[in-house]
C-alpha positions as CSV (number, residue, x, y, z in Angstrom):
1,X,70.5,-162.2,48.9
2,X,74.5,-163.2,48.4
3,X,76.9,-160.5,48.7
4,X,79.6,-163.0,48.9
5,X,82.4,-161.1,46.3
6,X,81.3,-157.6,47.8
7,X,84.5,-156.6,49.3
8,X,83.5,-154.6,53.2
9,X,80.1,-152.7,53.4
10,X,78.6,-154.7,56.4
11,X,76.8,-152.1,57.9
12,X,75.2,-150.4,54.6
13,X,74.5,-154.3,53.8
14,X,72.5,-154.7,56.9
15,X,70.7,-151.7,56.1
16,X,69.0,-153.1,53.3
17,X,68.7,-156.6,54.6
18,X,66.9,-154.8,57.4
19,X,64.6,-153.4,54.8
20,X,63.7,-156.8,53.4
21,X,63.5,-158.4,56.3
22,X,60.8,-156.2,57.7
23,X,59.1,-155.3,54.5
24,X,59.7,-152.1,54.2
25,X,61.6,-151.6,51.2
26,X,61.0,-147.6,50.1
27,X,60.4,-146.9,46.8
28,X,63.5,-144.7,46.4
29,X,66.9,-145.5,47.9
30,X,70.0,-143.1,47.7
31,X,73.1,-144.4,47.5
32,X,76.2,-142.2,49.1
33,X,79.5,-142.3,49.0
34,X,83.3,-142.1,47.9
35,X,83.5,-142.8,44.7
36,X,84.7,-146.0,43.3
37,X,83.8,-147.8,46.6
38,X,80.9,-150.4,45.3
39,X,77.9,-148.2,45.6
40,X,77.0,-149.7,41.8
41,X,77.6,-152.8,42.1
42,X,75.6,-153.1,45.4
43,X,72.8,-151.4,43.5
44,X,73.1,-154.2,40.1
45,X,72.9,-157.0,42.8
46,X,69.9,-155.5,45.0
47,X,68.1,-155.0,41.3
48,X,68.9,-158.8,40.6
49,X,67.5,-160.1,43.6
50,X,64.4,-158.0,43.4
51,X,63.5,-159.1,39.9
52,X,64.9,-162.8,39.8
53,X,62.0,-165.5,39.7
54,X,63.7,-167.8,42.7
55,X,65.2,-165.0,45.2
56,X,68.8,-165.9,44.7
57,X,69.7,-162.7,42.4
58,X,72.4,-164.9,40.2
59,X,71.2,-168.0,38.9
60,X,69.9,-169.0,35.5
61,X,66.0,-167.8,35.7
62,X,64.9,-166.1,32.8
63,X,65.2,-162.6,34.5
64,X,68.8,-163.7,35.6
65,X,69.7,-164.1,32.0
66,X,67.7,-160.9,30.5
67,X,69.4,-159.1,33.2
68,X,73.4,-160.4,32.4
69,X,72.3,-159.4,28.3
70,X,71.0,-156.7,29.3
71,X,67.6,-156.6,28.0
72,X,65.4,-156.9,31.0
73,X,62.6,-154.5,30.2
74,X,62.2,-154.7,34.1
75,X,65.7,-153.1,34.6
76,X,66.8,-149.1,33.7
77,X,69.9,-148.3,34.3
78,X,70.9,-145.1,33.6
79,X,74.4,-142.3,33.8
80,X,77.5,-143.4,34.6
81,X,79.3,-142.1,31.6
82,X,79.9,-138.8,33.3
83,X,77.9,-136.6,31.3
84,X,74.9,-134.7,32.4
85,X,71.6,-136.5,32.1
86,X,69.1,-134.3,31.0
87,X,65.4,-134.1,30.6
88,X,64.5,-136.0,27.7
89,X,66.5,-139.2,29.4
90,X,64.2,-138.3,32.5
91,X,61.1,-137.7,30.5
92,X,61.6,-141.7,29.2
93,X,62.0,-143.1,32.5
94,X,59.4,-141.5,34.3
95,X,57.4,-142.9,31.2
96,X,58.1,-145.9,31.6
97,X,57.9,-146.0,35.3
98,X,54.0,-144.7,34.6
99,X,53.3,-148.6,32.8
100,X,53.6,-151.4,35.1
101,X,56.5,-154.1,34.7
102,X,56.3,-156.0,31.4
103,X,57.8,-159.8,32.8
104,X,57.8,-159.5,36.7
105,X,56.0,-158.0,39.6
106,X,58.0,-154.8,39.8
107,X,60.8,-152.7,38.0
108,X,64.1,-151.4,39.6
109,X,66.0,-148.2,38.2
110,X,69.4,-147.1,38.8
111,X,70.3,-143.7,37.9
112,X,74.4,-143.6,38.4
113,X,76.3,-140.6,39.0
114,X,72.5,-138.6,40.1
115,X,74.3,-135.6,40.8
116,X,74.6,-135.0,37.0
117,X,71.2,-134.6,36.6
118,X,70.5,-131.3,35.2
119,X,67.7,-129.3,37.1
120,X,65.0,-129.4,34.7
121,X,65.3,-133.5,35.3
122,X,65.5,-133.6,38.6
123,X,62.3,-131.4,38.4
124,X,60.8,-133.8,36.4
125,X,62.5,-136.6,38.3
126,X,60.9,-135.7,41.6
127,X,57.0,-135.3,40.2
128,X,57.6,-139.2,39.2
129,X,59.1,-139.6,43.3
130,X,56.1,-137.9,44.8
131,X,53.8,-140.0,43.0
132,X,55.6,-143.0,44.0
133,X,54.2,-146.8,41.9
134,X,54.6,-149.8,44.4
135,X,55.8,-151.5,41.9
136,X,58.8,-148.8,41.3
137,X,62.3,-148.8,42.9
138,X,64.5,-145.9,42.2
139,X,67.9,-146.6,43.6
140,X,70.1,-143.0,43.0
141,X,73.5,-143.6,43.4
142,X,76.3,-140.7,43.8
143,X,79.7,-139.2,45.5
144,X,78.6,-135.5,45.2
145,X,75.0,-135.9,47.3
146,X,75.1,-131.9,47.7
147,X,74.3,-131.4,43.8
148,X,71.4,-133.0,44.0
149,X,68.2,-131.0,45.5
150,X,67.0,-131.2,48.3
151,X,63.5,-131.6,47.0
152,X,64.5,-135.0,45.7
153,X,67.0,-136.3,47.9
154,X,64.3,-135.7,50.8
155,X,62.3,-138.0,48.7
156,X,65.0,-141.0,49.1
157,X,65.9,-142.9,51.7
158,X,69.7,-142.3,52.2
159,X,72.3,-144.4,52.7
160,X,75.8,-143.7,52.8
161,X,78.7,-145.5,51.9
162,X,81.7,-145.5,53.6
163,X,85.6,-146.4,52.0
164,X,86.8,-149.6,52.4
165,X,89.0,-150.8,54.7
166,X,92.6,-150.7,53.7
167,X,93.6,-153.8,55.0
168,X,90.0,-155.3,53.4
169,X,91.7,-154.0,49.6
170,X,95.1,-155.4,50.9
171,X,93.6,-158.7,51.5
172,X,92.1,-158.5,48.6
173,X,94.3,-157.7,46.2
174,X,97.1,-160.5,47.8
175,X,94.3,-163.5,47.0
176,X,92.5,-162.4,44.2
177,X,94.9,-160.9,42.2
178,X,98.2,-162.7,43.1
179,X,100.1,-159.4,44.3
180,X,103.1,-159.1,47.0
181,X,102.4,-157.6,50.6
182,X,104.5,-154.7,49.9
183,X,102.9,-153.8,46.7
184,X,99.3,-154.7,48.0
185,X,100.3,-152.3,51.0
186,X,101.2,-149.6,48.6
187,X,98.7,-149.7,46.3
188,X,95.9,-150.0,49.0
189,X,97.6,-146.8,50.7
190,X,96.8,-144.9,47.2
191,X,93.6,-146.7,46.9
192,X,91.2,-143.9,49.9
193,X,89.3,-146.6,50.3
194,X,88.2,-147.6,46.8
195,X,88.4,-150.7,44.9
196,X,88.1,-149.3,41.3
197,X,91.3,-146.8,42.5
198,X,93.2,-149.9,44.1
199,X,92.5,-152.0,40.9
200,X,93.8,-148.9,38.8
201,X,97.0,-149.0,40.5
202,X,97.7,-152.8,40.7
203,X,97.9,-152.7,37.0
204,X,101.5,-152.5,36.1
205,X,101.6,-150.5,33.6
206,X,99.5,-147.8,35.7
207,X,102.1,-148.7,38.8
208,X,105.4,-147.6,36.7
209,X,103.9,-144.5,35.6
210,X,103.7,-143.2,38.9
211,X,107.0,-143.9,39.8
212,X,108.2,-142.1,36.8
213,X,106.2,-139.1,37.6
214,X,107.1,-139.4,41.0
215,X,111.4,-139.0,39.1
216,X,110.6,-136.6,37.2
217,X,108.8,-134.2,39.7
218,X,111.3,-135.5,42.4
219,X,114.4,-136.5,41.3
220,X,117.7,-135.3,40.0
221,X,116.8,-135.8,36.3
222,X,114.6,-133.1,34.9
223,X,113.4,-131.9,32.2
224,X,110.8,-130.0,30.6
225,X,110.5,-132.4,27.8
226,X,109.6,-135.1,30.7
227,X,106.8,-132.6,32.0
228,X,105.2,-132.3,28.6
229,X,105.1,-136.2,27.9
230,X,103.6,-136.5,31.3
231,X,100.8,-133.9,30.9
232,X,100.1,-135.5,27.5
233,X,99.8,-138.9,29.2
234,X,98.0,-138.2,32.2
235,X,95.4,-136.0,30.4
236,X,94.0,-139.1,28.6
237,X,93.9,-141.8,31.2
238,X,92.4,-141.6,34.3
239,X,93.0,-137.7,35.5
240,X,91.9,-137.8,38.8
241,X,93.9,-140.8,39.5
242,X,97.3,-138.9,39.0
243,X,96.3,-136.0,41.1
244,X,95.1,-138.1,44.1
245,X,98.7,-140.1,43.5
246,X,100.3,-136.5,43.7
247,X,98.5,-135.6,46.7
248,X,99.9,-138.7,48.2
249,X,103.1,-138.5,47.3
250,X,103.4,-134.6,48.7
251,X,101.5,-135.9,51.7
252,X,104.5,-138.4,52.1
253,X,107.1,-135.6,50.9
254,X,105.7,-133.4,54.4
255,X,105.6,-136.6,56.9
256,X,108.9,-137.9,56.2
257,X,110.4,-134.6,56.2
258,X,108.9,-133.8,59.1
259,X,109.0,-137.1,61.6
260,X,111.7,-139.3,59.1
261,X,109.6,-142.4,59.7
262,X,109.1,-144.9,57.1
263,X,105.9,-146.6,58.8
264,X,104.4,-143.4,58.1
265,X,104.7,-143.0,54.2
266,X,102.5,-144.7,52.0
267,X,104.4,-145.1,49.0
268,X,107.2,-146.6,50.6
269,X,108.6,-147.9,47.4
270,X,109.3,-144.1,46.4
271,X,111.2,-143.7,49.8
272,X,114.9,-143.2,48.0
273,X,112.9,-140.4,45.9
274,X,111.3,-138.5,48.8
275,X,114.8,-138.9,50.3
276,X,116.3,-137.0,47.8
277,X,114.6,-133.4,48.3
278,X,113.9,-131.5,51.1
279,X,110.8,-129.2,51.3
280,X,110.0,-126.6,54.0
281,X,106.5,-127.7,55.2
282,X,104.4,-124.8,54.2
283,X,105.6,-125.0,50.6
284,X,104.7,-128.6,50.6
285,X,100.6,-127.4,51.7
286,X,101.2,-124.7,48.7
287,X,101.8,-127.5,45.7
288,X,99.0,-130.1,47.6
289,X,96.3,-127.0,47.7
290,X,97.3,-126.3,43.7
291,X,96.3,-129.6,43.5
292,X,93.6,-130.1,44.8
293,X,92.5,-127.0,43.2
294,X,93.2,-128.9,39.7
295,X,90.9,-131.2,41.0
296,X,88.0,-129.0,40.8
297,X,88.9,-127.6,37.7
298,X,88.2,-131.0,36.1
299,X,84.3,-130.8,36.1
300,X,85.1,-127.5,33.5
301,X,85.4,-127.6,30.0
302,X,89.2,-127.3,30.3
303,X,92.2,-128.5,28.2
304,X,93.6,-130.9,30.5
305,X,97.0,-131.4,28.7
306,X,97.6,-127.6,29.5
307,X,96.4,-127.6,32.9
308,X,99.0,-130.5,33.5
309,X,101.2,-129.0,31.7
310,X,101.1,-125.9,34.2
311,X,100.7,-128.0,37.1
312,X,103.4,-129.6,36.6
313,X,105.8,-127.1,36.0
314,X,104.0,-125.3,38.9
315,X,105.2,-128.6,41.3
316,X,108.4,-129.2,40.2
317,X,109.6,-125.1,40.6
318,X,111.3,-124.7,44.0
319,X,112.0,-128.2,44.6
């Protein structure tokens, strides 16, 4: 199996290769971990080696090619679109599960972003994984394990992911996608160990936006039209994003003011910002725990633009 482009994930690599290796592949796998680390995509590339006719997972067999159009009828994949996945979505797969594989000798299903699964489906869900087919894999792949059950995650094999290496996304992003060491280095720093976050960053676009919020929360030129256009902005592109950028940037606000060392900020480019306001430190934990508490309002049923909104105004008072 060629995990050649999978950037880090040695050891959870070895895991499975141990599984084939000895033949003991389980008929349910749970994938854990950070998300936006390559939990997915290690999932899509186990379920192409399992069902391609030659054992090579990317070639031009006619499982290969069902599988890149996707139309395999050997091949579920299911969430992912961040909505909950209830039990009629459940009842269809465990239906399906119940006939044996239409074109090869067994049928692989990924159910992304598992912790969505309402509780009816996960009840119905784990009558299918005590009943296991041995023709069946079910690999479940999530960052939140703890809102799954315990009745099915003890039904699943676990294993958990781990962020990438910073200095793996660094590399990365310098030969793949053709950016400086200083930016690479910054936008790895924001990444936590993700890909999908590091990617998010090195887009331009995505990169001068957070400099901007980083002036307007920061520096001398205020205004409360700025703080509107900002919650407006970041309330329909990639939420979470901006409040792990502000956690970092506050993060950076409390270590500069409290060692001045450069090595030790992450967004270094923002230095002559950071530089420009000085925060006691326990205010500084105040505005990062408001954040973080945004965070977790984000699963709700919430206008974002005025939660922003509020944050905002919230961050930039007493600065």
């Amino acid at each position: 199996m060629e995990f050649a482009e999978i950037i880090g994930h040695e050891k959870e690599i070895r895991m499975i290769m141990e599984y084939f290796h000895t033949g003991r592949l389980p008929h349910a796998l749970l994938f854990v971990g950070p998300p936006g680390i390559g939990k997915k995509t290690i999932a899509i590339k186990l379920a192409r080696y399992l069902l391609c006719r030659k054992k090579i997972g990317n070639d031009n067999c006619l499982s290969c090619k069902k599988i890149e159009k996707g139309a395999h009828p050997d091949f579920l994949m299911i969430g992912g679109g961040g909505e909950a996945l209830g039990i009629e979505t459940i009842r269809w797969v465990c239906q399906e599960t119940q006939r044996s594989p239409y074109l090869e000798s067994r049928r692989v299903v990924i159910i992304d972003e598992a912790h969505l699964l309402t509780l009816e489906a996960a009840n119905a869900l784990l009558k299918t994984l005590e009943e296991p087919k041995e023709y069946n894999l079910f690999i479940l792949v999530t960052s939140e394990e703890g809102e799954i059950p315990l009745t099915v995650r003890s039904r699943c094999v676990k294993i958990p992911f781990s962020p990438i290496k910073l200095e793996l996304i660094k590399n990365y992003l310098i030969e793949k996608h053709g950016l400086d060491e200083n930016k690479a280095e910054v936008v790895s720093n924001l990444s936590f160990g993700s890909l999908n976050v590091a990617l998010f960053w090195a887009n331009k676009e995505n990169f001068l936006m957070r400099k901007k919020l980083a002036e307007c929360l920061l520096g001398t030129k205020r205004s409360a039209v700025e703080i509107t256009f900002f919650s407006e902005k970041i309330s329909r592109n990639e939420s979470e994003m901006y409040l792990y950028f502000l956690i970092c940037l506050f993060r950076d606000m409390f270590v500069y003011s409290v060692t001045k060392e450069m090595s030790r900020v992450y967004n270094k480019d923002l230095l002559n910002i950071l530089r420009q306001r000085v925060m006691e430190p326990t205010l500084i934990r105040e505005k990062i725990e408001l954040i973080i508490k945004t965070l977790s309002l984000l699963k709700y049923n919430v206008n974002r633009w005025t939660l922003f909104e509020n944050l905002l105004i919230s961050l930039a008072d007493g600065i």
